[in-house]
C-alpha positions in Angstrom: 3.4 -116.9 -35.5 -0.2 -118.0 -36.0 -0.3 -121.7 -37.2 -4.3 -121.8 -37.1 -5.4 -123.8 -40.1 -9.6 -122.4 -39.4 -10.5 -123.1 -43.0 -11.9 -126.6 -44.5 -11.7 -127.2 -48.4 -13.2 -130.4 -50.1 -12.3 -131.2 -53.1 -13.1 -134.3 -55.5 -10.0 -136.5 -56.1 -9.5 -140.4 -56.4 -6.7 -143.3 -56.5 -4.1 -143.8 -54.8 -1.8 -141.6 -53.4 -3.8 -138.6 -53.1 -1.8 -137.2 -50.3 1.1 -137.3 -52.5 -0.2 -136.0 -55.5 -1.9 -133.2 -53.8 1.5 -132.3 -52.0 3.8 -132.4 -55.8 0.5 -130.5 -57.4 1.0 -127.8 -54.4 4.8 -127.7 -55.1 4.5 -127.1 -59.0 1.4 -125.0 -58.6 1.4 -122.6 -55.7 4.3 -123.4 -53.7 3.3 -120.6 -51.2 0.3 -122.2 -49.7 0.2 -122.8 -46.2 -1.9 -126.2 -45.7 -2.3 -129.0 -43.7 -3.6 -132.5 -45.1 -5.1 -135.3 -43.1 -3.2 -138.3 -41.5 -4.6 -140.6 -44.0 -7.2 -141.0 -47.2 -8.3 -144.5 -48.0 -7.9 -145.5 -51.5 -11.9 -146.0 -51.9 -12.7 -142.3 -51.2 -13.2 -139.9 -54.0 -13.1 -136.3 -52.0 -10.4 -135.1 -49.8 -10.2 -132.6 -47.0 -7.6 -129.4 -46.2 -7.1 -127.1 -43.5 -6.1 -123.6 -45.2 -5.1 -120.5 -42.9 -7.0 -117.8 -44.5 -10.4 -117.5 -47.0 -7.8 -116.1 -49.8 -5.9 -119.3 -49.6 -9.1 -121.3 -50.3 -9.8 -118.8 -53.6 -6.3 -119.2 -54.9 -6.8 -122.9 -54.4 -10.1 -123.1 -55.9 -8.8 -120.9 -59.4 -5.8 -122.9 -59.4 -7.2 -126.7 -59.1 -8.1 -128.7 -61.6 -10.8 -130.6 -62.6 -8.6 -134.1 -61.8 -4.9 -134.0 -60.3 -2.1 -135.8 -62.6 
């Protein structure tokens, strides 16, 4: 089982919660995507980082995001 996550993916999002609205936006969205999300995002930051396994799950993640998350 290869559980390397080799692929960074920035992305602009701000407020509060962002690790939990990313996570319900996966869910609804593309509930197949294999990700991991930082420990932490302060609430003052407006970008956010993701480890993705593969270079297709960073395309399928940049067609499917929009341009703000709910």
């Amino acid at each position: 089982m290869d559980t390397t996550f080799k692929y960074g993916f920035t992305f602009a999002i701000s407020g509060g919660n962002k690790l939990n609205r990313f996570n319900s936006w996966v869910a609804a969205n593309l509930p197949d995507l294999d990700y991991r999300l930082p420990p932490q995002t302060p609430v003052e930051t407006a970008a956010m980082t993701i480890r993705l396994k593969s270079l297709e799950d960073r395309t399928r993640l940049l067609q499917a995001l929009p341009a703000e998350l709910p």
